[in-house]
C-alpha positions as CSV (number, residue, x, y, z in Angstrom):
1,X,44.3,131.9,76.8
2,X,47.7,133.2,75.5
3,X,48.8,130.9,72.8
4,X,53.2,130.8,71.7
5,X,53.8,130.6,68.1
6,X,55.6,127.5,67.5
7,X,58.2,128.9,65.5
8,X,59.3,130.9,68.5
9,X,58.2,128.3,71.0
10,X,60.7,126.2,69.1
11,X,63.5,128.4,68.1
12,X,63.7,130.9,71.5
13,X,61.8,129.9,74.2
14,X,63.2,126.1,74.1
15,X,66.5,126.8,73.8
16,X,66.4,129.7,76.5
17,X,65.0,126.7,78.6
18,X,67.2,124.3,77.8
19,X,69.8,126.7,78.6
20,X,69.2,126.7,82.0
21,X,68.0,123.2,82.7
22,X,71.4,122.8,82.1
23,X,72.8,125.5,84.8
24,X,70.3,124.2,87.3
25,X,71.4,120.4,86.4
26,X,75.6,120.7,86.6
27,X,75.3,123.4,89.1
28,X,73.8,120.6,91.4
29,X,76.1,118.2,89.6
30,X,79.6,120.1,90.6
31,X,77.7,120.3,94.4
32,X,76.7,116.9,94.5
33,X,80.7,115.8,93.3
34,X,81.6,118.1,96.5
35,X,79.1,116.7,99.1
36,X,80.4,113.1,98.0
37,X,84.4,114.2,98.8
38,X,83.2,115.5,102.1
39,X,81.1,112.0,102.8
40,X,78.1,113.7,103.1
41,X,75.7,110.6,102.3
42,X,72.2,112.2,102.4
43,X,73.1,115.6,100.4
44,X,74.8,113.9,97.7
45,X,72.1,111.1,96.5
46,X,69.2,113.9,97.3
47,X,71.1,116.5,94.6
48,X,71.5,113.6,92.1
49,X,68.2,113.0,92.3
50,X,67.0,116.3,91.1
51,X,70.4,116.6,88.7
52,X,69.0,113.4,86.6
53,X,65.7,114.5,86.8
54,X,66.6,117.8,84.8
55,X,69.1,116.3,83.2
56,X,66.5,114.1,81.7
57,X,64.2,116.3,81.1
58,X,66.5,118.5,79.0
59,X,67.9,115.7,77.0
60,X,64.5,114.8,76.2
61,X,63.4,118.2,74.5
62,X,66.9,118.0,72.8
63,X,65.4,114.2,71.3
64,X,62.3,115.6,70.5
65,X,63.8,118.4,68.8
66,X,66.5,116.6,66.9
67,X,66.8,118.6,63.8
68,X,67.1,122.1,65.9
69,X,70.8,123.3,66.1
70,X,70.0,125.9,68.3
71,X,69.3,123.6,71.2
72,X,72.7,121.9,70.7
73,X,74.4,125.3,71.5
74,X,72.0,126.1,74.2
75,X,72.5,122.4,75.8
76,X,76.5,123.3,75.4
77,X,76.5,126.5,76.4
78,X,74.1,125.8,79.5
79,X,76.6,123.1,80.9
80,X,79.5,125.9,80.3
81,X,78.1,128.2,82.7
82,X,76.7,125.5,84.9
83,X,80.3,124.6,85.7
84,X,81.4,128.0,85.9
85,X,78.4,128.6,88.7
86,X,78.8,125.4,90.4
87,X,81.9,126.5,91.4
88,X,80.7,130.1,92.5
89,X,78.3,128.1,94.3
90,X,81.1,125.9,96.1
91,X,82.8,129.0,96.8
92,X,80.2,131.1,98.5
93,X,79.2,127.8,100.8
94,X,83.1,127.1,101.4
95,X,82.4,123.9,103.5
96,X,84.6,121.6,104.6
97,X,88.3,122.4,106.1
98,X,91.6,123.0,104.5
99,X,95.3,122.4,106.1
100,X,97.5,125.7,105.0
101,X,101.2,125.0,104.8
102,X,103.3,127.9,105.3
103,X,107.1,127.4,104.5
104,X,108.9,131.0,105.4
105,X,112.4,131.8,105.3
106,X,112.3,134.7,107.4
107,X,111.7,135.0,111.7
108,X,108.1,133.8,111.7
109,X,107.3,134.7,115.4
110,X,105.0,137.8,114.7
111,X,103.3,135.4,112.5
112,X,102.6,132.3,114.5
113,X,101.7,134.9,116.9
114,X,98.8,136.5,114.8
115,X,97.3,133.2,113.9
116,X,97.5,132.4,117.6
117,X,95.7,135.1,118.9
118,X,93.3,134.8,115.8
119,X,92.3,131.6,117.3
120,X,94.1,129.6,114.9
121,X,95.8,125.9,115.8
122,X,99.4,126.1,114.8
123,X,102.3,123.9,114.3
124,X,105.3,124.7,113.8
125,X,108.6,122.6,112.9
126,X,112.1,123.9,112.0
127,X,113.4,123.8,108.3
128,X,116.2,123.4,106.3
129,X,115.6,125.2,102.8
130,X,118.0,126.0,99.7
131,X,118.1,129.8,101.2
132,X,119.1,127.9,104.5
133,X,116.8,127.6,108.1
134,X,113.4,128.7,108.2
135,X,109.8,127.4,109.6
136,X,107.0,125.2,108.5
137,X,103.9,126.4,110.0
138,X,100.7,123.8,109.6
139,X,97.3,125.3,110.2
140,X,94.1,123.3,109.6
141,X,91.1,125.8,109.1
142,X,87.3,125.9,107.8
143,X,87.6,127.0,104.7
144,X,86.0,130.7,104.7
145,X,88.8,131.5,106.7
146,X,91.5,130.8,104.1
147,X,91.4,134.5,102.6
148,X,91.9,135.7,106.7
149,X,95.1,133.4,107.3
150,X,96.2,134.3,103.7
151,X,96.1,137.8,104.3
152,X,97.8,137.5,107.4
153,X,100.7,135.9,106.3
154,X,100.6,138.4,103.2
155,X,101.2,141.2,106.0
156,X,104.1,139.2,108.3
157,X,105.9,136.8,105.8
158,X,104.8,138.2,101.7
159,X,107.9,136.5,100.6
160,X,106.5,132.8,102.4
161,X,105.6,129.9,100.0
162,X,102.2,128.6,101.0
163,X,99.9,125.8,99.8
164,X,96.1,124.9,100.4
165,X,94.6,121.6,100.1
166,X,91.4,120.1,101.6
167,X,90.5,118.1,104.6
168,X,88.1,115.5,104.2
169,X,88.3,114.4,108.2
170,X,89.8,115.9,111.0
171,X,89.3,115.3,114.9
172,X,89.6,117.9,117.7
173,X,91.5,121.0,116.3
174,X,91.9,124.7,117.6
175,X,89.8,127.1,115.4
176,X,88.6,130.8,115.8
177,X,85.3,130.8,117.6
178,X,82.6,131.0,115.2
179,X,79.5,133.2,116.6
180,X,76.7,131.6,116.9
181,X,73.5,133.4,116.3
182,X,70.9,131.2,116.8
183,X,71.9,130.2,120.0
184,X,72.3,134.3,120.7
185,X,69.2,134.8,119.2
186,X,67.3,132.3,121.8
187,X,69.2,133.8,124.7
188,X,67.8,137.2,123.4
189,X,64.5,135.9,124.1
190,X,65.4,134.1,127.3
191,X,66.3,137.6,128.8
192,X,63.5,138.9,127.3
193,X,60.8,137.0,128.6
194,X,62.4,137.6,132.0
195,X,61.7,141.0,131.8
């Protein structure tokens, strides 16, 4: 059997594992935080579950290693990039929905009109700003499509002042259709057994 030097047990590969205990442990930590803002009840406990479980684990090799610095730095460093991925994480999954406020200065018809066509629900109220009339626009969408509606108003308004903040509930709603593919994937198979 293939026996670890201590020394190097102690001094590399604990640290190294300690290192990402600590990634795996606030990367579900920063999740968990999410999935309790968006009510999720069942996600949330289930990830802090598992986060105390390596959390304890990792503090525990830290207490039974007391006198090694090195696991200090890997313990702090490992929570570092734990947040740093957690929020990569939250960002890739981009659950949830978001309310876009666009405040434009400029004739916003082409605009509204884009986002219309795109699918998106829009409302739309007059305005009275320093520069003088304009539009607020008010568009509640899932959050992946943020960068779309961004970019549009980029390309109609660039000179528009918009904000972003999240929804935790909404009820009915206008968004873009959103393709399913399991459901195209069993009609696949529907036709195909027809055959």
């Amino acid at each position: 059997m293939f026996e670890i030097d201590p020394w190097i047990f102690s001094t590399v590969l604990l640290p190294v594992l300690i290192f990402f205990a600590r990634i795996a442990d606030v990367t579900l930590g920063t999740m968990r935080i999410i999935f309790v803002a968006r009510g999720m009840k069942i996600v949330a406990p289930v990830l802090g579950f598992f986060e105390i479980l390596i959390w304890l684990t990792a503090i525990g090799q830290i207490f039974s290693n007391i006198t090694n610095y090195v696991n200090y730095i890997a313990y702090a460093a490992g929570f570092a990039a734990g947040n740093y991925i957690g929020i990569l994480v939250e960002e890739k999954i981009a659950m949830g929905l978001a309310v876009i406020r666009i405040i434009t200065q400029r004739d916003a018809t082409a605009l509204i009109g884009t986002l219309r066509s795109a699918g998106y629900g829009v409302t739309v109220m007059e305005a009275q700003g320093k520069a003088g009339p304009g539009k607020v626009i008010f568009t509640v969408v899932r959050r992946r499509n943020i960068p779309d509606v961004i970019a549009k108003v980029s390309a109609y308004s660039p000179k528009a002042f918009y904000s972003v903040e999240d929804v935790r509930y909404a009820a009915e709603g206008t968004f873009p259709q959103v393709r399913d593919r399991k459901a195209e994937l069993r009609l696949f198979k529907y036709f195909r057994k027809g055959k």
